[in-house]
C-alpha positions in Angstrom: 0.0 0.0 0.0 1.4 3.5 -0.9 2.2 6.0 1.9 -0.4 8.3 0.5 -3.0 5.8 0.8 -2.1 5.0 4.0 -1.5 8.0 5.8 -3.7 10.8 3.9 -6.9 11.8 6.5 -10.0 10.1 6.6 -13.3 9.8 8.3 -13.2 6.4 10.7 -16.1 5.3 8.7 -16.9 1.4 9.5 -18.0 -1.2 7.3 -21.7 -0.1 6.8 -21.1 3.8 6.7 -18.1 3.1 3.4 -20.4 0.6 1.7 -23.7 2.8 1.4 -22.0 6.1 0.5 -19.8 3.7 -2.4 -23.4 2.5 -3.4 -23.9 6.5 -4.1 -21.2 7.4 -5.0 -19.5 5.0 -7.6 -17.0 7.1 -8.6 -13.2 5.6 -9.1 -10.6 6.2 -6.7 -7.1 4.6 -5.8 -8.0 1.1 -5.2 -5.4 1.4 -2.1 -7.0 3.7 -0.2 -10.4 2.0 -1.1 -8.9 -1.2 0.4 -7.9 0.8 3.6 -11.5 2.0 3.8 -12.3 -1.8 3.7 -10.0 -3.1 6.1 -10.3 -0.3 8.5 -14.1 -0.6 8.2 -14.1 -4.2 9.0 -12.5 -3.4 12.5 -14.3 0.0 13.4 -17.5 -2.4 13.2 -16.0 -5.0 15.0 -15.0 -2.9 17.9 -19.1 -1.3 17.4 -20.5 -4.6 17.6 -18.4 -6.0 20.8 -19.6 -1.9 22.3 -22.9 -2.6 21.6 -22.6 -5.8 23.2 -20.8 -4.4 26.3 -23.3 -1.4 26.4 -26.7 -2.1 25.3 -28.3 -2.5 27.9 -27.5 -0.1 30.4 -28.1 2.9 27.6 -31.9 1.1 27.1 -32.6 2.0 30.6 -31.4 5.0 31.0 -33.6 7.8 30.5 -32.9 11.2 29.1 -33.7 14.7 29.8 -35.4 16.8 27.4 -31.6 18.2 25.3 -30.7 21.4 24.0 -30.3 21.6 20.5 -28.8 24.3 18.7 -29.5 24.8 15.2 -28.9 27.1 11.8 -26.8 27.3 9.1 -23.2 26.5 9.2 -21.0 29.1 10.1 -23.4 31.2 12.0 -22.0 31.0 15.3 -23.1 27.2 16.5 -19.8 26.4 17.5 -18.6 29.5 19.3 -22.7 28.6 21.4 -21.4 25.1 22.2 -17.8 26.1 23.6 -20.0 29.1 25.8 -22.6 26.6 27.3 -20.6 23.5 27.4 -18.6 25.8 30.2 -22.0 25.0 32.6 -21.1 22.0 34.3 -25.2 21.5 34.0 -25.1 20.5 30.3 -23.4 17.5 28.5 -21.6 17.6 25.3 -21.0 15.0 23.1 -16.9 14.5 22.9 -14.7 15.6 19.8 -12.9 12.2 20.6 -16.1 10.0 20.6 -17.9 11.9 17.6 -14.8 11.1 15.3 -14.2 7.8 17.2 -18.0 6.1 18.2 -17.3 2.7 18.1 -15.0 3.1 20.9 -16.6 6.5 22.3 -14.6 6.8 25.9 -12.4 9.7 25.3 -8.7 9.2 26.1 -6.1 12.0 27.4 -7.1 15.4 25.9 -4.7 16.5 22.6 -4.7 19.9 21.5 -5.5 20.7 17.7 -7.0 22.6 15.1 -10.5 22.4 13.6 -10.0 21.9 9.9 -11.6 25.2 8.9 -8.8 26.8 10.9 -10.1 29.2 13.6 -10.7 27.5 16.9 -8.0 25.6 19.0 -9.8 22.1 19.8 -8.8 19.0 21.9 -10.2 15.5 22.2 -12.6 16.6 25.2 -13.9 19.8 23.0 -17.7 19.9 22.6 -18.2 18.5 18.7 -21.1 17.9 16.6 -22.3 14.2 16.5 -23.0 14.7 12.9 -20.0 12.9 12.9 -20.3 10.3 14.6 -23.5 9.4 12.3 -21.7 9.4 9.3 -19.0 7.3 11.2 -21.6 4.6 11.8 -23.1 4.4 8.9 -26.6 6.2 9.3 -27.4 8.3 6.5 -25.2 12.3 7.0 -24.6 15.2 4.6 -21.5 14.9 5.8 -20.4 12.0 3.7 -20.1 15.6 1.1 -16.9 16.3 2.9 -15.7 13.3 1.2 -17.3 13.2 -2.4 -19.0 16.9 -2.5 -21.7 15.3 -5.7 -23.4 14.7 -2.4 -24.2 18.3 -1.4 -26.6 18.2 -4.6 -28.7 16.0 -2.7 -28.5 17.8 0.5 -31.6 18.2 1.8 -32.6 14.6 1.3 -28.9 12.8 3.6 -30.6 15.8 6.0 -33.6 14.6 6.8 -34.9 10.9 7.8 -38.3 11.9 6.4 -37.2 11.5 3.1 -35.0 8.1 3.6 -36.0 4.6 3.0 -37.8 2.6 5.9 -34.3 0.9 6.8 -32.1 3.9 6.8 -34.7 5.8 8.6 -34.7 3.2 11.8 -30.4 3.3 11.0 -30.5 7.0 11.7 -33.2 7.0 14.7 -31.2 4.5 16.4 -27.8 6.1 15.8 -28.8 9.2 17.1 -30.1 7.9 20.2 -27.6 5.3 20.7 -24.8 8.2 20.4 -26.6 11.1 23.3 -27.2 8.0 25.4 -24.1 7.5 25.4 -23.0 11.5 25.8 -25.2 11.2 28.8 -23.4 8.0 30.4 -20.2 8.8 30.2 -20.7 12.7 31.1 -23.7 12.1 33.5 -27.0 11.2 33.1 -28.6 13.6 35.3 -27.2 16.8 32.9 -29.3 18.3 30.0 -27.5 17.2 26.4 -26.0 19.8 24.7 -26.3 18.9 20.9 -25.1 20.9 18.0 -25.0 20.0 14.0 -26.3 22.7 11.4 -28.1 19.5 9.8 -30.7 19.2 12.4 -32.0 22.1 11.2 -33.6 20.1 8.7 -34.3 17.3 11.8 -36.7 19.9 14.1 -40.1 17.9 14.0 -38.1 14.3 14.4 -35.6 15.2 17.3 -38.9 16.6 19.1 -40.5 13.6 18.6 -37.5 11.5 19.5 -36.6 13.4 22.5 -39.9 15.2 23.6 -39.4 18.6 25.3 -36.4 19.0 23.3 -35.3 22.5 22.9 -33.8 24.3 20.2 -31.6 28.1 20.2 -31.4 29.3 16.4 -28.4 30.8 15.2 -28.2 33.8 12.6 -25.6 36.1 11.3 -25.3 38.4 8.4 -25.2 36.8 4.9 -22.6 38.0 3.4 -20.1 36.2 5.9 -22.2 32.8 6.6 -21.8 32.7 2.8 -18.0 33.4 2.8 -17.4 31.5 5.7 -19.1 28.2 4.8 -17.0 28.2 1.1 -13.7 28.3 3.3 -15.6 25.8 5.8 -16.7 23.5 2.4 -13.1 24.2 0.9 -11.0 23.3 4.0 -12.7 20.0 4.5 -12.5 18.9 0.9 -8.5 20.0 1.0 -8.6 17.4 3.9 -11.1 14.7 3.0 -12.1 14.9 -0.4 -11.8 11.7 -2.9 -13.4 13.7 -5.7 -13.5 17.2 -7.5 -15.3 19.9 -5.9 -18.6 21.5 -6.9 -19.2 25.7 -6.9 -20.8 28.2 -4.4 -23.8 27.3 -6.5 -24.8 24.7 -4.4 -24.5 26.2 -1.0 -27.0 29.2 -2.4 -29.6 26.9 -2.9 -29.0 24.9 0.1 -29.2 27.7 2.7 -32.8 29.1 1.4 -33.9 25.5 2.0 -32.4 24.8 5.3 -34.2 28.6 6.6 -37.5 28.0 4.9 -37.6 24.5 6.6 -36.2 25.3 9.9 -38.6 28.6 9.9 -41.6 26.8 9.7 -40.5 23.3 12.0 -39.9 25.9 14.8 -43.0 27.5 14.4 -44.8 24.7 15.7 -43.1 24.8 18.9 -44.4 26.5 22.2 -42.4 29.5 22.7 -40.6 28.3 25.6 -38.7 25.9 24.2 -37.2 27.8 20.7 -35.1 31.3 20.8 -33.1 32.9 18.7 -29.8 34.5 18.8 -27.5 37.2 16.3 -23.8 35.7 16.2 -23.4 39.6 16.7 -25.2 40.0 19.8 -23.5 37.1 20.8 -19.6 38.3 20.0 -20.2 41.6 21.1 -21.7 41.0 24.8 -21.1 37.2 25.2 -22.6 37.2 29.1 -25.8 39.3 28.5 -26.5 37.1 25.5 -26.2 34.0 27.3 -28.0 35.5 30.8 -31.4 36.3 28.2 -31.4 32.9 27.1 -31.3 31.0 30.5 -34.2 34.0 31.0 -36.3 32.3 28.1 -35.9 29.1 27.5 -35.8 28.5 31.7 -32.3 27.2 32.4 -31.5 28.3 35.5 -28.8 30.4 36.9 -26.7 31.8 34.6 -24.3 33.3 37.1 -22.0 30.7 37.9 -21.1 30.5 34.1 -20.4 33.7 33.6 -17.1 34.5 34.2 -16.1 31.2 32.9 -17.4 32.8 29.8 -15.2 35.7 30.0 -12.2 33.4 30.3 -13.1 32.0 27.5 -13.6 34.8 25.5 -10.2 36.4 26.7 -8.0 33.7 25.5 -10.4 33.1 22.3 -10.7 36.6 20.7 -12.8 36.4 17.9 -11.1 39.8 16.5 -9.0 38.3 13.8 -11.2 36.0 12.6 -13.8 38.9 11.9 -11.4 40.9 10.2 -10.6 38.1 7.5 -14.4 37.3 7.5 -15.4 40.7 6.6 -13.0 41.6 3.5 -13.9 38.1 2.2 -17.8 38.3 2.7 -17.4 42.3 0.5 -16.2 40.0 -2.0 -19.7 37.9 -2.2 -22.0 41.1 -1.1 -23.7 41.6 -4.7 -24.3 38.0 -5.4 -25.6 37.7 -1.9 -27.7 40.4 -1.8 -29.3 39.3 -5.0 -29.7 35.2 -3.9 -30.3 36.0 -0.2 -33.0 39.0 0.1 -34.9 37.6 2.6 -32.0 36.7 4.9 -31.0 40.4 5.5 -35.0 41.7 5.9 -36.0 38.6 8.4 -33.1 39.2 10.7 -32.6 43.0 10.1 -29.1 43.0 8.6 -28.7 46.0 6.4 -27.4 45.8 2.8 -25.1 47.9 1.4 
């Protein structure tokens, strides 16, 4: 096997996840690195079977509390959310370790490194989204884009198990569960979950009926730099991942109107308690009062004991250079944005220029 093969990154998909995205996605690549994907698959489902085995039944009887789920398109300030409230030693977040790594989900020692799109410091114990570890077990993800991007023209439908088969829908409603069972086990089953992936956004009405009581804080920011920001998101990860050409910003235009018309009208039919919504602006600029308005609404108890954590936080992470970069690149998208994305700007009053 060439070193290439061998050593270039890839997902730890197991045997089931590599075999349904080759059945979509046909396209040739080294046979070498498609024969890693084999081998390596074989034992990531091993070690899922003798977890299952070791596990089962101890995650069937425990019972969860209503999660937290934080929503909206990618790169509108999800992440930055996660890091803030995962700081409350009252919430549970699944592990960057055991999203990348959930057939064997106990996280070991914590490793410093960087996320792929380059502007947060992460470590093996970082809050990450289980997206991941969906598309590491084999239930049906967008994210299987990252590694042939001919998947992001059938976004929508990897989104959302309304629109899946019968036997990829019971796939995904049992991976999902199986993986913030086991968030809660190992982190504590008496805290809330803390769950964050963009994708659920298309996932509102079946996490609420999956997890009822289930909560959800929308995230927004201004067009112009969610649309810059997710084609260096898109970019990075196909640098990394990728085992085919990319596609154009054509795709992600279409997919964010369809990802705010659905998530608009799924949170609609939620009482009021239980959805808010929150500017990536709002959030940057006064990180505490932000936060201390939405344990206000959404009832989640004192907010004052994770306050100055938040201020740490914010002190060693300052966001200042990464908004500098984001601006000058989302001018360079303003005019096409403006004319794809009207609605964007009027709905959460950004101006346009």
């Amino acid at each position: 096997m060439s070193l290439d093969a061998w050593s270039r990154p890839v997902f730890n998909l197991n045997l089931s996840a590599w075999r349904s995205i080759r059945g979509r996605h046909p396209e040739p690549i080294d046979r070498e690195l498609e024969l890693r994907f084999y081998l390596a698959g074989s034992m990531l489902s091993a070690l899922g079977i003798l977890q299952k085995r070791l596990y089962r039944r101890i995650l069937d009887r425990l019972e969860l509390r209503p999660p937290l789920f934080l929503v909206g398109h990618w790169r509108s300030g999800t992440t930055l959310l996660h890091e803030l409230l995962a700081l409350d030693e009252h919430f549970a977040a699944p592990s960057t370790y055991a999203c990348f790594n959930p057939h064997q989900f106990h996280a070991p020692a914590s490793t410093q490194l960087a996320r792929p799109s380059g502007d947060m410091t992460i470590s093996a114990s970082s809050p990450q989204e289980e997206e991941f570890a969906l598309l590491c077990m084999g239930a049906t993800s967008p994210y299987e884009a990252f590694v042939f991007p001919s998947a992001l023209h059938q976004f929508e439908a990897l989104c959302d198990p309304d629109l899946f088969e019968h036997a990829q829908e019971l796939r995904w409603n049992d991976a999902i569960t199986w993986i913030l069972k086991a968030t809660a086990y190992v982190r504590g089953a008496d805290k809330r979950l803390l769950i964050k992936s963009p994708a659920n956004s298309f996932r509102i009405a079946r996490l609420s009926t999956l997890f009822p009581g289930a909560m959800f804080i929308r995230l927004v920011r201004e067009p112009c730099a969610v649309f810059a920001s997710t084609l260096r998101l898109w970019q990075s990860m196909w640098e990394r991942y990728a085992l085919a050409a990319p596609l154009l910003q054509e795709v992600i235009l279409q997919t964010r109107i369809a990802l705010e018309r659905r998530l608009q009208t799924a949170l609609r039919t939620l009482p009021a308690n239980r959805v808010a919504t929150v500017r990536y602006e709002d959030l940057v600029a006064d990180p505490c009062h932000t936060i201390e308005l939405l344990y206000e609404q959404l009832a989640l108890g004192d907010s004052s004991p994770l306050l100055p954590k938040v201020n740490e936080y914010m002190a060693q992470n300052p966001p200042s250079a990464t908004h500098s970069a984001e601006t000058h690149s989302a001018d360079d998208w303003r005019r096409l944005v403006q004319a794809r994305w009207p609605e964007m700007f009027d709905e959460f009053g950004y101006a346009r220029r």
